[in-house]
Structures are given as structure tokens and as C-alpha cells.
C-alpha positions as CSV (number, residue, x, y, z in Angstrom):
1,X,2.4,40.6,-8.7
2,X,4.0,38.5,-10.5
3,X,6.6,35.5,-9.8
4,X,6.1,31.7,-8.2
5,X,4.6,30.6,-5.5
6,X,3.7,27.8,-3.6
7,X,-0.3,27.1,-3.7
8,X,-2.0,23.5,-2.8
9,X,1.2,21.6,-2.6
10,X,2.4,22.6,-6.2
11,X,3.1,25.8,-7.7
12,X,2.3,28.7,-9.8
13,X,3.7,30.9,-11.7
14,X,1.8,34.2,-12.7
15,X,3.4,34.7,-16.3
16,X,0.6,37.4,-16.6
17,X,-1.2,39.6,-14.8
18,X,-4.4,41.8,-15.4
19,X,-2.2,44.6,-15.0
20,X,-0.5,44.1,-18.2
21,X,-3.7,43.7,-20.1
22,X,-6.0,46.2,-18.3
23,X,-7.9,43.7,-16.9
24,X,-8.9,41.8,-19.9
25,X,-7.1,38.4,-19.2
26,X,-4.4,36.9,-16.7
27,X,-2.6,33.5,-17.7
28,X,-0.9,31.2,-14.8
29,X,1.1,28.1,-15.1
30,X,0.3,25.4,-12.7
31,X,2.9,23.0,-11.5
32,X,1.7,19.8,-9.6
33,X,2.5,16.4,-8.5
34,X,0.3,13.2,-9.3
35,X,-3.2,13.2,-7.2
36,X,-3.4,16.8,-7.0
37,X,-6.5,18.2,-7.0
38,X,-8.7,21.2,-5.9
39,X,-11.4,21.4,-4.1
40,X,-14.7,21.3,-6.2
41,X,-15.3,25.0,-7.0
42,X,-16.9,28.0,-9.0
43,X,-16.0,30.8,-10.5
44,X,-18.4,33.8,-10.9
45,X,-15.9,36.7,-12.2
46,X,-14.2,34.6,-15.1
47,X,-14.3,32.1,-17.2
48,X,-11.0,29.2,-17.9
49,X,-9.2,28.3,-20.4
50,X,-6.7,25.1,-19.5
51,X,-3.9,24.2,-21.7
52,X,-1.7,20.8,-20.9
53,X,1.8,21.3,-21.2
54,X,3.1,18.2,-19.4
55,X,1.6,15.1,-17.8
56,X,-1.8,13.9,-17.7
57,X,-4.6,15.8,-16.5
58,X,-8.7,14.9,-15.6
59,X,-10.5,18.0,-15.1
60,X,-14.3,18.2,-14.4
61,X,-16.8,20.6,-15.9
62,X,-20.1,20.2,-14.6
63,X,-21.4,16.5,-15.5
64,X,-18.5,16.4,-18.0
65,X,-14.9,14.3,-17.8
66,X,-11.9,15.0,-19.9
67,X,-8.8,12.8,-19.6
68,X,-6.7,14.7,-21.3
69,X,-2.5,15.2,-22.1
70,X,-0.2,17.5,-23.4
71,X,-0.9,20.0,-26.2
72,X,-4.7,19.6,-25.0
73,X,-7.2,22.1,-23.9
74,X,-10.5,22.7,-21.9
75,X,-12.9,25.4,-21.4
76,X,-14.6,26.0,-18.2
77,X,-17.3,28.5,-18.3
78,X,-18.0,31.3,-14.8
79,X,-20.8,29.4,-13.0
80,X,-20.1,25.9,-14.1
81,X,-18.7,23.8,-10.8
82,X,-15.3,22.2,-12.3
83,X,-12.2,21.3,-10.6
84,X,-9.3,18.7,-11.8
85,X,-7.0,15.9,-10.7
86,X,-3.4,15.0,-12.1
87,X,-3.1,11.1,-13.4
88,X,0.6,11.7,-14.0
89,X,3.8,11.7,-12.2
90,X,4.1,15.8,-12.5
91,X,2.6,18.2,-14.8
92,X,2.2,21.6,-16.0
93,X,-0.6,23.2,-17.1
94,X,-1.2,26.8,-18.6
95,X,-4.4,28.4,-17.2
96,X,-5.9,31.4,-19.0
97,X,-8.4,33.4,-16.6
98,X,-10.7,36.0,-18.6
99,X,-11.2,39.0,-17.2
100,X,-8.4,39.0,-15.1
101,X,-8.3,39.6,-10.8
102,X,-8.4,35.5,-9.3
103,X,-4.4,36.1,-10.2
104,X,-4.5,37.9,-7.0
105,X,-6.0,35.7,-4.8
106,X,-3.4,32.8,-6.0
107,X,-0.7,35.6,-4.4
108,X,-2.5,36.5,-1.5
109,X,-3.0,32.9,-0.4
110,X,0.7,31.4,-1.7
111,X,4.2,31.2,-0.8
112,X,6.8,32.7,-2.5
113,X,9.4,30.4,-3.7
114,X,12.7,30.8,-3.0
115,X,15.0,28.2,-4.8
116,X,13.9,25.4,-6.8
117,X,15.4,22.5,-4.4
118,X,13.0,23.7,-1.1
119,X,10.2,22.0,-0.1
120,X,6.5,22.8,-0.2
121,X,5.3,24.9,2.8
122,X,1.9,23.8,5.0
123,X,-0.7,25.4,2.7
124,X,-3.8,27.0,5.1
125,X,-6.6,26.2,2.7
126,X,-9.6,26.9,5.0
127,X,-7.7,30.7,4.8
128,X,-7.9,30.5,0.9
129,X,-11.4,29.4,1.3
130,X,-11.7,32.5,3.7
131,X,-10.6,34.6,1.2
132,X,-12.0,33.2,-1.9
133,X,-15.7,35.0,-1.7
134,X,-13.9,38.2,-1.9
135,X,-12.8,37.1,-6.0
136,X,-16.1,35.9,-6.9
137,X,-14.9,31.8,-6.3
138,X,-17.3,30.0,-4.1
139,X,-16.2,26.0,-3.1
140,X,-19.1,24.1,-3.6
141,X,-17.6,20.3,-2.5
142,X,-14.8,17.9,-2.2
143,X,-12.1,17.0,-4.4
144,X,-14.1,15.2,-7.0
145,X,-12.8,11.5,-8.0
146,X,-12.6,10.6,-11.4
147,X,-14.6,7.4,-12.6
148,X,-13.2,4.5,-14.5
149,X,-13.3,4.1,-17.9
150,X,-12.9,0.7,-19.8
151,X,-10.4,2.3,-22.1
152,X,-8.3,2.9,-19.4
153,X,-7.4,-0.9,-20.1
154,X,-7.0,-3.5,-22.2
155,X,-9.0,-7.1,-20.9
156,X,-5.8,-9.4,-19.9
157,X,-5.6,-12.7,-21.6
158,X,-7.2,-14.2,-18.6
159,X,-10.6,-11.9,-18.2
160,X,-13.6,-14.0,-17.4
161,X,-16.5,-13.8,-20.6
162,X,-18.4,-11.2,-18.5
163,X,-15.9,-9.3,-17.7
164,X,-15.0,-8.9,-21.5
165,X,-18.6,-8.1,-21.9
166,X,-18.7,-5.3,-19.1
167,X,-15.3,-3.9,-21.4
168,X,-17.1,-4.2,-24.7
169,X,-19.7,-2.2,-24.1
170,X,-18.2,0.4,-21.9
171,X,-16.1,1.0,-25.2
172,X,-18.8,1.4,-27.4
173,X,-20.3,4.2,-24.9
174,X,-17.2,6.0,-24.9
175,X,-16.8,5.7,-28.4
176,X,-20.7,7.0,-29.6
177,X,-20.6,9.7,-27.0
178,X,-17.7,11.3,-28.3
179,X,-17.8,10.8,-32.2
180,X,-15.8,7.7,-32.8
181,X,-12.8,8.7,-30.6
182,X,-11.7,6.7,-27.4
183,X,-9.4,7.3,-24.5
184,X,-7.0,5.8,-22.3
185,X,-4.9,3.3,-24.0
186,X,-6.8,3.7,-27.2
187,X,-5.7,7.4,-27.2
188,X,-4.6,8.3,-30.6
189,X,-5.5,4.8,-32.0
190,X,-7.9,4.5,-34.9
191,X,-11.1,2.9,-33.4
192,X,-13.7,1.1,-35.2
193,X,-16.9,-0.6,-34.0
194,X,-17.4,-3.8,-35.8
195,X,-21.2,-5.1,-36.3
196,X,-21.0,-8.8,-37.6
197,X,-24.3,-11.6,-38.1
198,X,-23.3,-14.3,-35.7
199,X,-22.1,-17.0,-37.4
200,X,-24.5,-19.5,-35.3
201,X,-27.1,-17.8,-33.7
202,X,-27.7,-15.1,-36.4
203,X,-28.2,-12.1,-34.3
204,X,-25.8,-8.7,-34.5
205,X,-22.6,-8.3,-32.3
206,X,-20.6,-5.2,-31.9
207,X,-16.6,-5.4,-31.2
208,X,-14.5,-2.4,-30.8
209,X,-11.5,-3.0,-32.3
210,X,-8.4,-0.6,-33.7
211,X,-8.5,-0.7,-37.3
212,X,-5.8,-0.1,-40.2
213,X,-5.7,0.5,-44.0
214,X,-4.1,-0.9,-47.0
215,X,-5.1,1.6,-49.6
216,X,-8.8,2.3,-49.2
217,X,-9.1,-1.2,-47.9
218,X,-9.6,-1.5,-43.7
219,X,-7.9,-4.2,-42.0
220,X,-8.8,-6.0,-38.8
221,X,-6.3,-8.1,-37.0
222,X,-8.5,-11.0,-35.3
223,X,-5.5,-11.3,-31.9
224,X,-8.0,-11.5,-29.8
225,X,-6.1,-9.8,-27.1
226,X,-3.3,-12.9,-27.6
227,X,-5.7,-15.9,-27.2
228,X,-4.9,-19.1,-28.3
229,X,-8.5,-19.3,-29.9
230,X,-10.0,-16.7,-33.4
231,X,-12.6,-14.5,-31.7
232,X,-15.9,-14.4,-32.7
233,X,-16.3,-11.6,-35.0
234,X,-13.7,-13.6,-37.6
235,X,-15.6,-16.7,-37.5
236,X,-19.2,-14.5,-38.5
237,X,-17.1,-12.9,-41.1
238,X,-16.1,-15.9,-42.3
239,X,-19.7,-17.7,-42.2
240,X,-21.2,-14.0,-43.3
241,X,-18.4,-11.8,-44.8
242,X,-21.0,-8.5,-45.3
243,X,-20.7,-6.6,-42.0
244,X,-21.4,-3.0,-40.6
245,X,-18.1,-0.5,-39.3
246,X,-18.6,2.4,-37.3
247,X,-16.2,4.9,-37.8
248,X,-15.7,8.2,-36.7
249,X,-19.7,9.2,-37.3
250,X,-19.6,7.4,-40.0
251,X,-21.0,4.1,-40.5
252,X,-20.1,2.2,-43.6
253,X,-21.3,-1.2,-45.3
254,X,-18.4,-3.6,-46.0
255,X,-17.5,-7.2,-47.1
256,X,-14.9,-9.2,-45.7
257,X,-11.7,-10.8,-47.1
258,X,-10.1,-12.9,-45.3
259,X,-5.8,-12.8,-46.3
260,X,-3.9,-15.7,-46.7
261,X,-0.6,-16.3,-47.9
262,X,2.2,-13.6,-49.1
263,X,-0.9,-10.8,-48.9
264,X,-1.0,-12.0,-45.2
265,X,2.2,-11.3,-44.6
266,X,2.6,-8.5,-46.1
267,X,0.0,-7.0,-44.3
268,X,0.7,-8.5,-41.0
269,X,3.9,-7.0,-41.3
270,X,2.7,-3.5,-42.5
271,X,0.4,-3.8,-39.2
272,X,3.3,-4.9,-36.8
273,X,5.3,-1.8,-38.4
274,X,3.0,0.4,-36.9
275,X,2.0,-1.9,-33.6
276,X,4.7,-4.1,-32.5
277,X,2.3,-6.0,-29.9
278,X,0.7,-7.8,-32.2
279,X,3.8,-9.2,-33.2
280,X,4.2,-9.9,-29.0
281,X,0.8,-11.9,-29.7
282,X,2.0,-14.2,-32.3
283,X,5.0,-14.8,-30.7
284,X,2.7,-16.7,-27.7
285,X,0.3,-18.4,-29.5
286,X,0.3,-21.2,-31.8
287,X,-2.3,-20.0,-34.0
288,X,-1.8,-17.7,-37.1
289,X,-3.5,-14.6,-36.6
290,X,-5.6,-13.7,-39.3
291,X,-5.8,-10.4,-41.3
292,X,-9.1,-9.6,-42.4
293,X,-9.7,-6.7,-45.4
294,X,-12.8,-4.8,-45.6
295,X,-13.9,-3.3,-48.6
296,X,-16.2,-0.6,-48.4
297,X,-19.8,-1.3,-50.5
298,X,-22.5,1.6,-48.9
299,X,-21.5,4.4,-47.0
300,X,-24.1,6.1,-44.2
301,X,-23.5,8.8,-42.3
């Protein structure tokens, strides 16, 4: 059967059935509102393939997270507990099912719908629970919650010293556990962890900062999130220019330049073209904020 129905407060649309590929594969298109999300679950028949087509979308594969947004994918694998929860207003997701059959139980447990402007009916989920053992899909707990992330914000101007601690390093987790890339706001962004020798006490620090590049220079903009004072990588670089960047998986040797002049503001302005806030930041502060170039000397990966 094929058509859209009502299911779990959103809807479905079966746009293909195991009938039209002998069994091999069925694809639906899910349609929900922001906090939906399934029961905890299993599937024994099939493995999943999810594809984000609007919105933004946590899903949960066994121990795993993964925040992710349109044009992104997923895989969950038959006997692996996963389930998901929508972070955006709506969205739309396009769920492959290989072999096909769960398609049916989606039918057998929704509502038709019959014009777009209706509202959702009561859905009877302990019936789809019922039902689900006869497709091979066992519920094994609640709706799971997602857990924080510290790139799911940046440290306001005002954050307390430990609080931009707790932020620091949750960054640099998030960043070594998934190969130099971070999410949240930072999604998209090119992140760098920045290793400098303190400029007093002489002992490593790590920053995560966004990073840019002039040629096969790398720029770091020392805003500071928009405080009045330099943070405290510039002042190391400036006491100990020679300092370590993680990027990507690769970590890389470089000494520090600090711009002055024209070269500032050409590059302050070559930065602002492609982040406007920091412009925002200079516009609050009294203090210039300083453009630091790396060159690169050793490379390690």
C-alpha cells in the first residue's frame, strides 16, 4: 500500500513498497514536528538507511549521537537499538528499509490522510507496539534524550573562567573523536585546536578556535568571544611565537606572526567577508583585535 498516513503525530509517506522491488528494499518519507521522537527500538528484519531532507535531526545508534541536517545521512544496522528526535521546527526525512515488509506495519498502524489542512488523529501506540513483534521490531525503552554538547554554543561574553574551561574541553572531545570536525554552531566552520607555551607559567594550553587562510598561511582572529581583554593564546604567541595546530588529523608545527598595519586590515577585512561577527565584536570593544598568521614549519600526521 502505498500513500500517506498519519503515524506518531507526523506523517509518512510510502514512496516505495517491497512490492515494487520484490522485496529487496522499501523507502518512506517521514514528516514531523520539533520533539518528535520514537520510542527506543530494534529492528531484526532490516537494516536503515536515513537521509535528512529538511530540518534538524538527532538520531541514536547504539552508544552513538549524530546531530545532523539536511543532505545528511545515517546508517542503522538490524539489531542495533536506535531511535531519533527532531531539533527543528519541522522536517523530513527519507528512510530506506532493506529488505523491505516494516512498510506494512507503518500502514497497518496509521491513518490515512485525507487533506493536507486536517489535524493529526489520536495515535494508539501500545496497538503499534502490539503489532510490532509480528515485523521483527521489538521496543526496548523510552524515547531516548539527546545530551548536550558544548558546540551547541558559543560561551557568552559574561561566562565565568570555569565555565569557559568546562566549554574548552568539551570542544576538544568533540573535535578528536570525530577527526577534527565539530557540531552545533561550529557546523561547517573550519576548526583548529591551538596548542601554545604559556607565556608565564610555561606549560601547554589548548584553544579551539575557527581558523582561516591567506594563501598557505592560517589566520587566527584573537576576539576572544568580544572581550574587552586579548585572550591568552595571543599573549603566549607573542612571548613564544612557535606553537602546535591540530587540524583535521593533522597536526602541524607553526610560528606565529602577529599583523599589524595595512596587512591587518586587509586581512581582518578578508576575515569579516566571510564572518561578519567579528566585525559585531570590534564594533563593542575598544581594543583592536589582532590577526595572528601561522606559517607552517613541520607537518605530523
Amino acid at each position: 500500500m502505498t500513500g500517506r498516513f498519519w503515524f506518531l503525530g507526523g506523517t509518512v509517506d510510502v514512496k516505495l513498497a517491497g512490492h515494487a522491488t520484490e522485496g529487496r528494499a522499501a523507502q518512506l518519507e517521514f514528516h514531523d514536528a520539533e520533539h518528535q521522537s520514537p520510542p527506543l527500538h530494534v529492528h531484526t528484519h532490516e537494516d536503515e538507511l536515513w537521509a535528512v531532507l529538511d530540518g534538524e535531526i538527532t538520531f541514536f545508534v547504539g552508544d552513538e549521537q549524530y546531530d545532523l541536517s539536511a543532505g545528511e545521512v545515517a546508517f542503522g544496522p538490524r539489531g542495533v537499538p536506535h531511535s531519533y528526535v527532531v531539533r527543528s521546527p519541522t522536517s523530513r526525512m527519507l528512510v530506506t528499509f532493506a529488505p523491505a515488509g516494516i512498510e506494512e506495519w507503518f500502514t497497518r498502524n496509521g491513518t490515512p490522510v485525507a487533506t493536507a489542512a486536517e489535524l493529526p488523529p489520536p495515535f494508539d501506540l501500545d496497538a503499534a507496539i502490539t503489532t510490532a513483534g509480528e515485523y521483527g521490531l521489538k521496543v526496548v525503552g523510552p524515547p531516548p534524550v539527546r545530551t548536550p554538547r558544548a558546540s551547541d554554543a558559543v560561551p557568552s561574553g559574561t561566562a565565568a573562567p570555569e565555565e569557559l574551561r568546562a566549554w574548552n574541553l568539551g570542544i576538544q572531545a568533540e573535535f578528536r573523536a570525530n577527526g577534527g570536525q565539530v557540531g552545533g554552531v561550529f557546523k561547517g566552520a573550519d576548526m583548529a585546536l591551538l596548542t601554545t607555551t604559556g607565556a608565564k607559567s610555561g606549560k601547554d594550553t589548548t584553544t579551539p578556535i575557527t581558523y582561516f587562510r591567506d594563501g598557505e598561511r592560517i589566520l587566527l582572529i584573537a576576539s576572544n568571544f568580544g572581550r574587552a581583554k586579548h585572550p591568552a593564546w595571543f599573549h603566549n604567541v607573542r612571548a613564544n611565537p612557535l606553537a602546535t595546530l591540530e587540524i583535521g588529523t593533522e597536526t602541524l608545527t607553526a610560528r606565529a606572526t602577529i599583523t599589524e598595519g595595512d596587512e591587518r586590515h586587509r586581512l581582518f577585512t578578508q576575515v569579516v567577508a566571510q564572518q561578519p561577527g567579528y566585525a559585531e565584536y570590534q564594533k563593542h570593544i575598544d581594543r583592536v583585535i589582532p590577526v595572528v598568521a601561522f606559517e607552517v614549519v613541520e607537518r605530523r600526521s
